[in-house]
C-alpha positions as CSV (number, residue, x, y, z in Angstrom):
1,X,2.8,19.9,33.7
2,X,3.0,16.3,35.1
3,X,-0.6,15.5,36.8
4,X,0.9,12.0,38.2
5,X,0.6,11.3,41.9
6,X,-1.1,13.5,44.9
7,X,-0.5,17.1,45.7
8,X,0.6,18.3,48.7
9,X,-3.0,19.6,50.1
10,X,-4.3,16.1,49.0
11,X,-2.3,14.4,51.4
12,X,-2.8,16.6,54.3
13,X,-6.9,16.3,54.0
14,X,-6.7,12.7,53.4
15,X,-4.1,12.4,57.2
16,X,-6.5,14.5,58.4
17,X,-9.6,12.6,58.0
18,X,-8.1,9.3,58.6
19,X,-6.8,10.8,62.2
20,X,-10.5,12.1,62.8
21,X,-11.9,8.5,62.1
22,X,-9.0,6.6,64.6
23,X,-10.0,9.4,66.9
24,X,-13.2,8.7,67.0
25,X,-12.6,4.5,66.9
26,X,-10.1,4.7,70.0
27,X,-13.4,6.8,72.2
28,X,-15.4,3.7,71.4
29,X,-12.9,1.5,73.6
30,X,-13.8,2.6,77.0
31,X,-17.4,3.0,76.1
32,X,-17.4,-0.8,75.0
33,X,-15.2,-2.4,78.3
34,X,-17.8,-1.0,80.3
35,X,-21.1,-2.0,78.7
36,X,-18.9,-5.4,78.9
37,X,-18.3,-5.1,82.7
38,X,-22.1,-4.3,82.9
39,X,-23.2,-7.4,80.6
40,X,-21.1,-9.3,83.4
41,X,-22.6,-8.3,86.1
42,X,-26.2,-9.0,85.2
43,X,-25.0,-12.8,84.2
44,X,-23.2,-13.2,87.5
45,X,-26.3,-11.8,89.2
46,X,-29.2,-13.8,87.1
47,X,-27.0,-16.6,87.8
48,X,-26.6,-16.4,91.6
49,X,-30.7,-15.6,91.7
50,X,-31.4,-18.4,89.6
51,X,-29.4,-20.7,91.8
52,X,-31.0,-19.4,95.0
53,X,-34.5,-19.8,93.3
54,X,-33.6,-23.4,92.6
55,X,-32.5,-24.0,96.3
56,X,-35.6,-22.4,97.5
57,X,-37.6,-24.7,94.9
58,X,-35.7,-28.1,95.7
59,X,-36.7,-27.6,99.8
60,X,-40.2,-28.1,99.0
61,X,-43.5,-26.6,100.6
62,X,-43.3,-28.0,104.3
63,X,-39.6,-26.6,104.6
64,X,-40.3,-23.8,103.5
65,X,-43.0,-23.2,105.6
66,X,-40.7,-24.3,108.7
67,X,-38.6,-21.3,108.1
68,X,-40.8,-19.0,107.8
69,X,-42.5,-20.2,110.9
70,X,-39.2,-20.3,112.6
71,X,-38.7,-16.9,111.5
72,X,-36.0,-17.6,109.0
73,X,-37.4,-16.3,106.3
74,X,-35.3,-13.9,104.4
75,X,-31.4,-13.6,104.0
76,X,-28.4,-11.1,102.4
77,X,-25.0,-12.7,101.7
78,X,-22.9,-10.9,98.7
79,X,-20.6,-12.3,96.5
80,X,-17.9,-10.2,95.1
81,X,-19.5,-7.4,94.2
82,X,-23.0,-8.5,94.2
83,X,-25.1,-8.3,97.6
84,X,-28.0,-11.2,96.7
85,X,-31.3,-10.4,99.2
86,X,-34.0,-12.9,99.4
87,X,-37.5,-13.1,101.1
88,X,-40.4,-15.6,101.3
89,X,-43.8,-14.6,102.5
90,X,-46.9,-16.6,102.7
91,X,-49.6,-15.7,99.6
92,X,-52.4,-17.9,100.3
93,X,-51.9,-21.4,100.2
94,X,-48.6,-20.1,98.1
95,X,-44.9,-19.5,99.5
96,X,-43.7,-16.6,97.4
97,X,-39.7,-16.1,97.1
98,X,-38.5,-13.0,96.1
99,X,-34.7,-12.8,95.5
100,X,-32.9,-9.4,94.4
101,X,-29.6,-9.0,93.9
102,X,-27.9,-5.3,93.1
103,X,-24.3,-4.1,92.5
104,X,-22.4,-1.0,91.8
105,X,-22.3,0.4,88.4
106,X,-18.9,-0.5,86.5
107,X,-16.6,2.5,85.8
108,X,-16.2,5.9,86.8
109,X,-19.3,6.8,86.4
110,X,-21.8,7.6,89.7
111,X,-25.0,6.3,89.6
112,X,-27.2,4.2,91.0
113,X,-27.0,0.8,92.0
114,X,-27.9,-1.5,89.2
115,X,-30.5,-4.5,90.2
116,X,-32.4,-7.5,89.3
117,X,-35.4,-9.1,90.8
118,X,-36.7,-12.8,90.5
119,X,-39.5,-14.0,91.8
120,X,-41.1,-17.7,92.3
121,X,-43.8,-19.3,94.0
122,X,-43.9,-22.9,95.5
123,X,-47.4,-24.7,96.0
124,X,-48.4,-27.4,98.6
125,X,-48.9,-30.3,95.7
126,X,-49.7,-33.0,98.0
C-alpha cells in the first residue's frame, strides 16, 4: 500500500477549515471600515473644537466680554456631518468657553449621537 500524498478526507477537513478561517477574516472587514469612519469623525471634530477654542482664545478677555454683554454669546454652525455648539459664560473674573461638537454614528447601526466636549477658560491678564 502506497502511504505517499493526502487522502481524500484529509483534503476535505483541511478546505474546510481554511473556508471557516476566510469566513471569519472577510466578517472582520465591515467591522474595521466602521471603527475607521468613527476614528474620523472624532479627528474632524477635535479638530474643528480645537480651532474654535483657538479663535475664542486669540479674541482676548475684553472681546470676549463684549459678546457676551452684547448677548452674542453662544453659536451652532455644522460642518458636514458634525453640528459644532459653543457657549461662554462668565465664572468669576473668568470667561469659560465650552464648545461641543456631536455627529451621527457611522453605519447601519442606530444609536446615539456620538460627542465630544472641550472646554477653556480665558483670564483678564492685564
Amino acid at each position: 500500500m502506497n502511504n505517499k500524498g493526502f487522502t481524500l478526507i484529509e483534503v476535505l477537513v483541511s478546505t474546510l477549515i481554511l473556508a471557516v478561517g476566510v469566513l471569519a477574516m472577510i466578517r472582520l472587514f465591515p467591522t474595521a471600515a466602521i471603527v475607521n469612519a468613527r476614528a474620523d469623525r472624532i479627528s474632524q471634530a477635535t479638530i474643528l473644537a480645537e480651532d474654535k477654542i483657538e479663535q475664542i482664545r486669540s479674541m482676548g478677555y475684553d472681546s470676549l466680554q463684549y459678546l457676551i454683554s452684547a448677548g452674542q454669546d453662544s453659536g451652532t454652525y455644522k460642518v458636514e456631518t458634525i453640528t459644532l455648539n459653543w457657549s461662554l459664560t462668565t465664572v468669576g473674573n473668568l470667561i469659560q468657553a465650552n464648545i461641543v461638537c456631536h455627529w451621527p454614528p457611522p453605519g447601519r447601526v442606530i444609536r446615539n449621537e456620538a460627542s465630544i466636549n472641550l472646554v477653556t477658560q480665558v483670564s483678564n491678564h492685564e
